[in-house]
matplotlib code that plots the C-alpha trace (Angstrom):
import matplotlib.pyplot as plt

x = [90.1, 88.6, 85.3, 83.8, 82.2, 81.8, 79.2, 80.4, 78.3, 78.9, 76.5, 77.1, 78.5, 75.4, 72.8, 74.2, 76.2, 79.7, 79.6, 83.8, 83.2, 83.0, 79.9, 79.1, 79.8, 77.6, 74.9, 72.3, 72.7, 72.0, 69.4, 67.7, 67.8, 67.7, 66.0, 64.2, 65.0, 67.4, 67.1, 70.2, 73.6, 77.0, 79.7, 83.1, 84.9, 88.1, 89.2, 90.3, 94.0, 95.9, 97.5, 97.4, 96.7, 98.3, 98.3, 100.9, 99.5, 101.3, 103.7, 107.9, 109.5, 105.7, 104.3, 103.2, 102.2, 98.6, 97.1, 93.6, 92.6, 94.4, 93.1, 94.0, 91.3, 91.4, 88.6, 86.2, 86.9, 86.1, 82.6, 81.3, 82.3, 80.4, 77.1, 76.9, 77.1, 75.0, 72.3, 72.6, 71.9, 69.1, 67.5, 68.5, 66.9, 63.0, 61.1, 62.5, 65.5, 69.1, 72.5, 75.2, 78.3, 81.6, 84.1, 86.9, 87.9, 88.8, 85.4, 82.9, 81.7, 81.9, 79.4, 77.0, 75.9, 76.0, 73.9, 71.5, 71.0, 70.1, 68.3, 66.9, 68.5, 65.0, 66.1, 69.5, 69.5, 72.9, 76.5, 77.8, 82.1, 83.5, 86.6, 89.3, 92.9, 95.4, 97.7, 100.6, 100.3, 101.0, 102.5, 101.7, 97.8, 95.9, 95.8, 92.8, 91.3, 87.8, 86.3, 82.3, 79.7, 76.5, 73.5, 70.7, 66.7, 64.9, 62.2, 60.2, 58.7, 62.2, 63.4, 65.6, 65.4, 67.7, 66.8, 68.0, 72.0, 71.3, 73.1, 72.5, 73.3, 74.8, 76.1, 78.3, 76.8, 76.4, 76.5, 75.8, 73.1, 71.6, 71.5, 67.7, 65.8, 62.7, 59.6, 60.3, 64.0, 65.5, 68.3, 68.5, 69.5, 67.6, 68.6, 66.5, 66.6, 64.9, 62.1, 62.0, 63.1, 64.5, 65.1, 67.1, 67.8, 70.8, 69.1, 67.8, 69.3, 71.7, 71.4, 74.2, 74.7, 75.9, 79.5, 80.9, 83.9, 83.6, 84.4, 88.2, 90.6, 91.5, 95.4, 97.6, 97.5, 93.4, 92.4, 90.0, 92.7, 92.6, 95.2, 93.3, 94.7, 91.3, 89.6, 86.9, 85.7, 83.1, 81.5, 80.9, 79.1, 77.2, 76.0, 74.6, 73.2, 71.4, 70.0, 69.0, 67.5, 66.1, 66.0, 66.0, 66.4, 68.9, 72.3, 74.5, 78.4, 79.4, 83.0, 83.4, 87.1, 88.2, 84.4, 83.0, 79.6, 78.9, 80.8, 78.3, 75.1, 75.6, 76.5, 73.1, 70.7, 70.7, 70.9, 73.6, 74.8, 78.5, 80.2, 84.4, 86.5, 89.6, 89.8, 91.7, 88.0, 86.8, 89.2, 89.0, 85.5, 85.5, 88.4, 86.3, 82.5, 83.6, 85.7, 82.4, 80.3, 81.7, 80.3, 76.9, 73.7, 72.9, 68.9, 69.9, 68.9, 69.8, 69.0, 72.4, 74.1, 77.2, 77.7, 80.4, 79.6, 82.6, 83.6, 84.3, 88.0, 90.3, 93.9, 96.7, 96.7, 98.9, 98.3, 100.5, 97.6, 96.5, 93.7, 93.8, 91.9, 92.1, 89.5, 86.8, 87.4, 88.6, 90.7, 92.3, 96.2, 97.7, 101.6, 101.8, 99.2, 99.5, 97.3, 98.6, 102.3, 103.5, 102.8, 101.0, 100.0, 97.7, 94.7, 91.8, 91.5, 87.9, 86.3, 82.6, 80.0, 79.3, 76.1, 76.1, 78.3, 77.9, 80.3, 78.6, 81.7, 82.1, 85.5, 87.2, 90.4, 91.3, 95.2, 96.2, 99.9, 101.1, 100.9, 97.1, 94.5, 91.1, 88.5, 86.7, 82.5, 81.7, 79.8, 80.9, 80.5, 83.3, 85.1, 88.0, 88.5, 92.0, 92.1, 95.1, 95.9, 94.7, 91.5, 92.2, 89.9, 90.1, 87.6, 89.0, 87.2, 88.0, 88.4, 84.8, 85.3, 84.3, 87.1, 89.8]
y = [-11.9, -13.7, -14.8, -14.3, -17.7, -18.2, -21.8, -24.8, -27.5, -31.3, -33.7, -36.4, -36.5, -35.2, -34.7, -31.6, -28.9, -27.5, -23.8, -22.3, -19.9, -19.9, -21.3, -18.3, -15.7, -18.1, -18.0, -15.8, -17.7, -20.9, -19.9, -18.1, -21.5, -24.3, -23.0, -25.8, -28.2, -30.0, -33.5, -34.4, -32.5, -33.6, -31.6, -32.8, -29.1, -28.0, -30.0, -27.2, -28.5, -26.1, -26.4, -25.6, -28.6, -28.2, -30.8, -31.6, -31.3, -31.6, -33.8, -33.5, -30.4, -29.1, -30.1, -27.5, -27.4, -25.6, -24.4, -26.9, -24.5, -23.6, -24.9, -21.7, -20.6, -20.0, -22.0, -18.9, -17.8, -22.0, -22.0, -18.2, -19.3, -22.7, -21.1, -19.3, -22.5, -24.5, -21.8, -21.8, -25.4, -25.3, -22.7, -25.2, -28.5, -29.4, -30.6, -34.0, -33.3, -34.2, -32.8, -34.9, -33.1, -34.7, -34.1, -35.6, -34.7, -31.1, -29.6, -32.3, -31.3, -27.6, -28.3, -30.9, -27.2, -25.0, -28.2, -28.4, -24.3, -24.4, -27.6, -27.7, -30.7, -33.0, -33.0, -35.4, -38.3, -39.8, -39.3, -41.7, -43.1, -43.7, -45.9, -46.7, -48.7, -46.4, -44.0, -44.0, -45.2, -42.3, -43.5, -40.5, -41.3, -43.6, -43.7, -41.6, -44.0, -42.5, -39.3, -38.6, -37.8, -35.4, -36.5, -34.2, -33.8, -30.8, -32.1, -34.9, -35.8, -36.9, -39.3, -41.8, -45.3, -48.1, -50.9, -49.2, -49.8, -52.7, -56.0, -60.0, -61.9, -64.2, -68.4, -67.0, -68.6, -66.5, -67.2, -70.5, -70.5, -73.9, -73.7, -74.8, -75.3, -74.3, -75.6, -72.7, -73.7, -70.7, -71.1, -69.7, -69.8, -70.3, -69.4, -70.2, -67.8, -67.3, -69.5, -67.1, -68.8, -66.5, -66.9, -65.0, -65.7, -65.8, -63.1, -61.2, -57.9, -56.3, -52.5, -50.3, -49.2, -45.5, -47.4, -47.8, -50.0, -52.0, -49.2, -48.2, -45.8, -45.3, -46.4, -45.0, -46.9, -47.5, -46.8, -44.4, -42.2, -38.8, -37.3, -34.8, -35.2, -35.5, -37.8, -40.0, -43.4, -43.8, -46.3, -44.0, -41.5, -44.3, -45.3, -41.7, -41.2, -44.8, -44.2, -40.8, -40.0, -42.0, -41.4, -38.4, -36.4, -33.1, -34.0, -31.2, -31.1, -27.6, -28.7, -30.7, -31.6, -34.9, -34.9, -38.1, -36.7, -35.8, -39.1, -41.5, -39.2, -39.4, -43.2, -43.4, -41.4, -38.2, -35.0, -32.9, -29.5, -29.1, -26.0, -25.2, -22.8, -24.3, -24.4, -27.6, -29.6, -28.4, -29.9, -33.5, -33.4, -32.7, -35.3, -37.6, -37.3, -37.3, -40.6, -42.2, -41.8, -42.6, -40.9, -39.2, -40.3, -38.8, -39.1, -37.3, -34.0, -32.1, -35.5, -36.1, -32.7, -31.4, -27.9, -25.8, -22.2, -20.0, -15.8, -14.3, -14.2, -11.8, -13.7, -13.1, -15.8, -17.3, -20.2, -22.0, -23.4, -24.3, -25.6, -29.1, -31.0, -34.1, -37.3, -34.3, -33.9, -30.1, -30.3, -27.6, -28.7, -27.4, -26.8, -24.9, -23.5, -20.2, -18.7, -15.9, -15.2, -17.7, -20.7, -23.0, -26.3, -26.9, -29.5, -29.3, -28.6, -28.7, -28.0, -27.1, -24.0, -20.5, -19.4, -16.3, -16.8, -20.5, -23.1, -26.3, -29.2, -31.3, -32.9, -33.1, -34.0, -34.2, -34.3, -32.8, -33.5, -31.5, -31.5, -32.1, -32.1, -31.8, -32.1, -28.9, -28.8, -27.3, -24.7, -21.2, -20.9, -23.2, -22.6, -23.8, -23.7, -23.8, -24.1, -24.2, -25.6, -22.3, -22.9, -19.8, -19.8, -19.0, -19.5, -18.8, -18.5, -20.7, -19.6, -20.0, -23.0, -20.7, -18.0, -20.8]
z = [-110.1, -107.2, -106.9, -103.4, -102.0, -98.1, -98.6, -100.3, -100.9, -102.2, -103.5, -101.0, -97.1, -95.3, -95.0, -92.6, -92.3, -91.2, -90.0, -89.2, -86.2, -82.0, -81.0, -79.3, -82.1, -84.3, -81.7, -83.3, -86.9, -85.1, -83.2, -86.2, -88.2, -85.5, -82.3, -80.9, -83.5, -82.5, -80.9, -79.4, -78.8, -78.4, -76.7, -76.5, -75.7, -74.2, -70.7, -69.0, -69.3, -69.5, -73.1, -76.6, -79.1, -82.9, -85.8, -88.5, -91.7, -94.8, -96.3, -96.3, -96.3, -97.1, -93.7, -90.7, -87.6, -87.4, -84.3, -83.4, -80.0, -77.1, -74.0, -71.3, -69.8, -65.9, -63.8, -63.7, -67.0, -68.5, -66.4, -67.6, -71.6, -70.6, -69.5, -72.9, -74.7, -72.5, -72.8, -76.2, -76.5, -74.3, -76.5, -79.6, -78.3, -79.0, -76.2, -76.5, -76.6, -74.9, -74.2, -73.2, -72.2, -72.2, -69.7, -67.3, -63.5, -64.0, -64.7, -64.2, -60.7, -62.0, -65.1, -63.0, -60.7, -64.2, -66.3, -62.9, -63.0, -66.8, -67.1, -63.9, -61.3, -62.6, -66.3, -64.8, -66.6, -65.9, -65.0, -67.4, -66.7, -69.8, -68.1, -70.3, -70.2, -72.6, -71.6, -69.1, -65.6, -62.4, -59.5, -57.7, -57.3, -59.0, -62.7, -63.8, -66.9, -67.1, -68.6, -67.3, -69.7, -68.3, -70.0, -69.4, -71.2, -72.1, -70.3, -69.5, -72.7, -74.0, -76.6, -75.1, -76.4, -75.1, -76.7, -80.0, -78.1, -76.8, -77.6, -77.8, -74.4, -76.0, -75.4, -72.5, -69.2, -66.0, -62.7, -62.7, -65.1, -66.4, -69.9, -71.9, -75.0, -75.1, -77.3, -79.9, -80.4, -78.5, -76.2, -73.1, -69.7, -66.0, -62.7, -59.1, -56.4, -53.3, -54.9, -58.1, -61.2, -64.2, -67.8, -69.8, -73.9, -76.2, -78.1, -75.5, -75.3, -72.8, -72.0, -71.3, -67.5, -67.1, -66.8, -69.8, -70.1, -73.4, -75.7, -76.2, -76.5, -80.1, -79.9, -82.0, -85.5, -85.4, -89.1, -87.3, -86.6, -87.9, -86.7, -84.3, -80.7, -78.6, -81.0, -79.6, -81.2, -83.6, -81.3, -78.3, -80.8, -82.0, -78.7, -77.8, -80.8, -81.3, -77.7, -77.9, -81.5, -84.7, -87.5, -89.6, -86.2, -86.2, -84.2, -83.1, -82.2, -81.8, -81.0, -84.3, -83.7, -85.3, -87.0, -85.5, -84.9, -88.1, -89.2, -87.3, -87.8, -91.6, -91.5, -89.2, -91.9, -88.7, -90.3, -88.4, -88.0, -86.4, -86.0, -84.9, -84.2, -86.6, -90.4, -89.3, -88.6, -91.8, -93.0, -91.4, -91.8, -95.6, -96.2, -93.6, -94.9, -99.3, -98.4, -96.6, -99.1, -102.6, -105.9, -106.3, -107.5, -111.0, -109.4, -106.2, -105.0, -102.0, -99.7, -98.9, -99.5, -97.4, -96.8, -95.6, -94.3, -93.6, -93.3, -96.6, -96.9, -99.7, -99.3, -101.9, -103.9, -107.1, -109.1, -111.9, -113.9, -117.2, -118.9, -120.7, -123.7, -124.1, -125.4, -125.4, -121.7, -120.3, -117.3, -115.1, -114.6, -111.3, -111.1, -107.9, -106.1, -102.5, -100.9, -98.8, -98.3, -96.0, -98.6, -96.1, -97.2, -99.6, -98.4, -100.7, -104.4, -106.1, -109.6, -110.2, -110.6, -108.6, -108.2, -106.1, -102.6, -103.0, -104.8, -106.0, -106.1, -109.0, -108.9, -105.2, -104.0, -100.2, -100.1, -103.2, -104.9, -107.5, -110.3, -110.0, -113.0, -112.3, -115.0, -115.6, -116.4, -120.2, -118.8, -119.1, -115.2, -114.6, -111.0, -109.2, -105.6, -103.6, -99.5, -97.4, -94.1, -92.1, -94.3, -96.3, -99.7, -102.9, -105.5, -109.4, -112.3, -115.1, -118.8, -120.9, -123.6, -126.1, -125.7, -125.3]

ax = plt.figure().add_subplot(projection="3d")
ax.plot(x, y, z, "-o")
ax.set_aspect("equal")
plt.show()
């Protein structure tokens, strides 16, 4: 018999939360929990290109190709399913809040008129060129290296603070600078002009422009790399948030993708809440956010907890397992493990409790290899949960230590 679950939750990885669905069917649970809460959304959606993106996942003859989103919609049909969104996220954000919308050449123009309708054309902040060198080079026009970023407020009263991304000048001399000493020991650099003179220090900060050309491309072997096609690096995410909440502020993504939202917000003490359409991004994230953050504290309480919501599920589902004593430790020993009929790839295997809809994780493993053995709590509420590459769940009671 299956139990039925639809939240799990782990000890460490957040402080956020992971919610499988559309944005826009999820709408009315958002807005119910979040409205006006949030200080700074994220969107990295769909370019309008055209075609559908999939991921291999698996190992060997094991592996599969699982659908991420397919990327078809016509011009009218990408700027109507915008508007939703954008509305929604307008509704979302507190009075300081931002958006920043992440786009290239096919929709930019489109979005700037939708973002000025919504937001009204005062709350522009910037349109920010994210120019970068990777990818193949057309002959047919010039190569297109950048992708522009819409950065809008709520309203006037907004958080934006640049000196939180700015960095140190540096020894490099500019333009002919003189370099000084001055009476404190700091090092700096003076230049004259039209009977002005200015100063600027080593560790005097530099502020981003709204061009953005020191932050690249992931290439292909970066240990970022999560496989996910439209990843974006950890240091553009870092950037928008650093400049645009502090701490303890709620960050939104609801295109999670690749999970580097939630990956920078945690590593930056934000508390998050990203949502996707693909089991796949639950996945990432879960494999992404347990591998960050190492082994719980026995003192810590929900602080840091990471929580997956999804819709309750019934899949047929078989299991080779049995149950293991050994040095006064129980564990649960996997031989093979299916959920549904067509045997997809296993990706996640956990032990731990049920109470009511929601799993509490004990024991984890990310990429599972059979056979697997999991160690198993004494309680008589032990659980054990099985998810597959389509994100297909099942949660399994385990035998009580006193009927063994």
């Amino acid at each position: 018999m299956l139990l039925d679950g639809v939240e799990e939750r782990h000890s460490v990885g957040g402080p956020g939360t992971f919610l499988l669905g559309k944005a826009e069917t999820l709408a009315k649970e958002l807005l119910d929990e979040y409205r006006g809460k949030v200080r700074l959304i994220y969107l990295d959606p769909p370019f309008c290109t055209g075609e559908a993106f999939s991921m291999k996942i698996g190992r060997g003859k094991n592996a599969a190709s699982i659908r991420l989103y397919e990327d078809t919609l016509s011009d009218e049909e990408y700027v109507a399913w915008m508007r939703q969104i954008l509305l929604l996220c307008h509704d979302l954000l507190d009075s300081k809040g931002s958006l920043y919308l992440h786009l290239d050449y096919r929709m930019s123009a489109k979005m700037r008129l939708v973002l000025d309708e919504i937001f009204g054309a005062d709350n522009f902040m910037n349109e920010i060129i994210w120019t970068y060198k990777s990818g193949g080079r057309s002959k047919r026009y010039f190569p297109r290296k950048h992708d522009t970023i819409l950065f809008y407020r709520k309203s006037k009263h907004v958080y934006f603070k640049i000196e939180a991304v700015g960095r140190p000048r540096g020894a490099e001399r500019r333009n002919h600078m003189k370099r000084f000493i001055d009476e404190d020991g700091r090092v700096g650099f003076s230049i004259r002009s039209n009977g002005k003179l200015y100063k600027y220090y080593e560790d005097s900060l530099i502020y981003p422009s709204d061009v953005w050309n020191d932050i690249e491309h992931l290439q292909q072997k970066d240990r970022e790399r999560t496989g996910y096609a439209t990843q974006k690096p950890e240091a553009l995410l870092r950037r928008i948030i650093g400049a645009s909440s502090a701490e303890g502020d709620l960050v939104m993504d609801l295109f999670s993708g690749s999970g580097t939202t939630a990956a920078i917000a945690a590593k930056m003490n934000r508390r998050f809440v990203v949502t996707d359409s693909s089991p796949v991004a639950a996945y990432i994230l879960r494999k992404r956010l347990l591998a960050i953050s190492g082994a719980p504290d026995l003192f810590q309480n929900d602080e840091h907890d990471l929580v997956f919501r999804f819709p309750k599920t019934e899949p047929p589902f078989s299991i080779d397992r049995s149950i293991e004593k050994k040095g006064g430790t129980r564990s649960v020993v996997l031989r093979t493990a299916a959920v549904g009929e067509d045997k997809m790839p296993i990706v996640y295997a956990a032990t731990g409790t049920m109470v009511g809809s929601t799993f509490f994780a004990q024991q984890t493993n990310c990429a599972p290899r059979f056979p697997l053995k999991l160690p198993i709590t004494e309680q008589s509420n032990a659980v054990l949960q099985v998810t597959d590459a389509l994100g297909r769940t099942a949660f399994l009671p385990l035998p009580d230590p006193a009927q063994e």
